[in-house]
TITI-432373 format. One line per 10 residues: their letters; for each residue x, y, z of C-alpha. Coordinates in steps of 0.1 Angstrom, whole numbers, plus 5000, padded with zeros to 4 digits. Example, Ala and Ser with C-alpha at 12.3 -4.5 7.8 and 13.67 -1.06 7.14 Angstrom:
2
as> 5123/4955/5078 | 5137/4989/5071
//
This chain:
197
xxxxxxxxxx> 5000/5000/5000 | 5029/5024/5010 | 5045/5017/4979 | 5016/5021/4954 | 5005/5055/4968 | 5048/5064/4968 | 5045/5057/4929 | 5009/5077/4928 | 5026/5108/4944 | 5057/5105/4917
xxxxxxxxxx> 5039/5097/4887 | 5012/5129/4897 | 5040/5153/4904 | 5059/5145/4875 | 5025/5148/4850 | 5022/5188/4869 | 5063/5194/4863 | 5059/5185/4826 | 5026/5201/4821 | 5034/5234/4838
xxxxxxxxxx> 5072/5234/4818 | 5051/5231/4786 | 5030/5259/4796 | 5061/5280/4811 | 5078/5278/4780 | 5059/5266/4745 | 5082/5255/4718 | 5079/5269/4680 | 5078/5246/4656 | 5114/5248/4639
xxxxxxxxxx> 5114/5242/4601 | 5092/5254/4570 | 5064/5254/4592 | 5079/5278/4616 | 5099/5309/4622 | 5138/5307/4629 | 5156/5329/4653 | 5189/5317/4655 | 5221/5332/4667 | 5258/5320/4658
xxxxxxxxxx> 5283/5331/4681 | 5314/5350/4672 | 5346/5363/4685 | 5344/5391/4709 | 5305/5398/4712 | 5301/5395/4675 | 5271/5367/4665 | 5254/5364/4631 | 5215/5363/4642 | 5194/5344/4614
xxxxxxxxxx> 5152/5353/4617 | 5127/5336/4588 | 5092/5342/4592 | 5087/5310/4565 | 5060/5335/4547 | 5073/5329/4511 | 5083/5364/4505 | 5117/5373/4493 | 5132/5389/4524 | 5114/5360/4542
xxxxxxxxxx> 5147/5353/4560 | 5172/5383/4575 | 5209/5382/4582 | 5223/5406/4605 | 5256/5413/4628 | 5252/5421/4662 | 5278/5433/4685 | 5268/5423/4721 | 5233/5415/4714 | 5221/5447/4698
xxxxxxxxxx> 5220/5448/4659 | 5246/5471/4643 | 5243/5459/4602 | 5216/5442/4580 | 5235/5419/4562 | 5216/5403/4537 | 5176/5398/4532 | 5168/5366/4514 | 5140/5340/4509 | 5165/5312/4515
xxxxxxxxxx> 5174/5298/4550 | 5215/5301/4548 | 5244/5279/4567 | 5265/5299/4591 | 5300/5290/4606 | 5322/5315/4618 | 5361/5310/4612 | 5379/5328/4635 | 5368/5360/4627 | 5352/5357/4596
xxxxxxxxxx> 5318/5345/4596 | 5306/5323/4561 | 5267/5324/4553 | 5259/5298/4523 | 5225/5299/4508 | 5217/5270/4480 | 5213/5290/4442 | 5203/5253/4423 | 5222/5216/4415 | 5256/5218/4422
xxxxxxxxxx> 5253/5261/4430 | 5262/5282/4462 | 5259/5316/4470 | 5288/5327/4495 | 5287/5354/4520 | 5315/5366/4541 | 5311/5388/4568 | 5346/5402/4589 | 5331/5429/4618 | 5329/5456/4624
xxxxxxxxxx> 5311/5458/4587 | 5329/5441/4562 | 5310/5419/4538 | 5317/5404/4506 | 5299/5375/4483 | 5307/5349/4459 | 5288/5327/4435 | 5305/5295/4438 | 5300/5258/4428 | 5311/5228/4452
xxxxxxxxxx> 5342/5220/4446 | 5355/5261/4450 | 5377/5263/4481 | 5379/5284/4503 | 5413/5295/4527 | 5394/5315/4557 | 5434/5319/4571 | 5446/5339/4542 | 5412/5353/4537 | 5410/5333/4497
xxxxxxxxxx> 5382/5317/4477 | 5392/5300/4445 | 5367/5302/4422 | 5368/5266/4397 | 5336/5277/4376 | 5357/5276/4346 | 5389/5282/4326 | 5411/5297/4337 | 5406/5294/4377 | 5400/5326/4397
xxxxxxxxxx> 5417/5336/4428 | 5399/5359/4449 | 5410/5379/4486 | 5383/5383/4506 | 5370/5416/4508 | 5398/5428/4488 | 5373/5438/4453 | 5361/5423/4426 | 5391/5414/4406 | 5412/5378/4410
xxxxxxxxxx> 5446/5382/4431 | 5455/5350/4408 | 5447/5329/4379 | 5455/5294/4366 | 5451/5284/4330 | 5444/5244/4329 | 5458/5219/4294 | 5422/5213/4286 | 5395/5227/4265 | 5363/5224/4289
xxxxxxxxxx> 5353/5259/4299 | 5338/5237/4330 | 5369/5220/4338 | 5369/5182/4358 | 5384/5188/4390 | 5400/5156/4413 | 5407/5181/4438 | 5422/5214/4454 | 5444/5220/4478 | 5457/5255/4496
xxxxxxxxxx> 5501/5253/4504 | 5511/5275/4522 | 5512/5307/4495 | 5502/5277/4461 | 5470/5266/4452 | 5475/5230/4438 | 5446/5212/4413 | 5444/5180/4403 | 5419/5179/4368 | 5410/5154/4341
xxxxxxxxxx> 5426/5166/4309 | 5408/5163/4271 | 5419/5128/4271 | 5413/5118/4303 | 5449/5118/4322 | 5450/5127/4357 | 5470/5162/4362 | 5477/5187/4384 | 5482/5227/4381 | 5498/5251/4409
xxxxxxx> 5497/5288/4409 | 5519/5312/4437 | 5494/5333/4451 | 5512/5365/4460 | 5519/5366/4506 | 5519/5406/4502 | 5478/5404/4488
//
């Protein structure tokens, strides 16, 4: 008898916990069905906050920088839900343009921002502040949030404006690819990117 009212009293308090934390605090749906606010944490107070309403409209979804919780740039309103990671100090924001597509934003605080329109295989060195673009031939070498035209390029022995890459590879101050040539042969490229850029 002791035991069965014991279990009586535990199972009725724990029903009142759970139904009182449900009321305390009700959960949005997260997904297409519901809004996003999300936050991604920086360096030194900085975050990336991230809020969709999921109402189909094209500024739907808005990026913007905060500096110790209080908003201090509008970085980009979209109608996609982007990716964020911060590296180091430089946070990335990738947002899905189509099959085998990206759309690349970089954000470096106080209010630096710069985009790229990328395809999968582009890398990206967040160290040396590069993104290599491999959309065609020749290869494009970009700084980050240094304008508009390539630091480097590299001129591949094949005729595809859309070369086949193996793979890339950041050294140090080289960019190595490995690509399929017109014939099929496995080879590989290197350009110097310049240390002083």
């Amino acid at each position: 008898m002791k035991t069965s009212n014991f279990i009586k009293t535990c199972v009725s308090a724990l029903l009142l916990l759970v139904a009182s934390a449900s009321n305390a605090l009700p959960l949005l749906p997260y997904g297409p069905d519901g809004p996003i606010n999300e936050v991604y944490r920086g360096p030194g107070g900085w975050a990336l906050s991230v809020q969709c309403k999921h109402n189909g409209a094209p500024d739907d979804c808005v990026i913007s920088a905060t500096k110790d919780g209080r908003v201090t740039k509008v970085i980009s309103k979209t109608s996609v839900l982007p990716g964020v990671q911060w590296y180091s100090d430089i946070a990335m924001m990738r947002f899905r343009c189509g099959s085998g597509c990206r759309r690349d934003l970089f954000f470096s605080p106080p209010d630096k921002i710069d985009g790229h329109e990328l395809v999968a295989q582009d890398a990206i060195n967040t160290k040396r502040r590069l993104v290599v673009s491999v959309a065609s031939n020749p290869l494009r070498v970009f700084k980050l949030f240094g304008g508009k035209e390539p630091v480097a390029t590299l001129r591949l022995a094949t005729l595809h404006t859309q070369p086949d890459l193996e793979s890339v590879r950041w050294e140090r101050n080289r960019l190595d690819v490995w690509y399929r040539d017109d014939t099929g042969k496995l080879k590989r490229a290197s350009v110097e990117i310049p240390a002083s850029r």
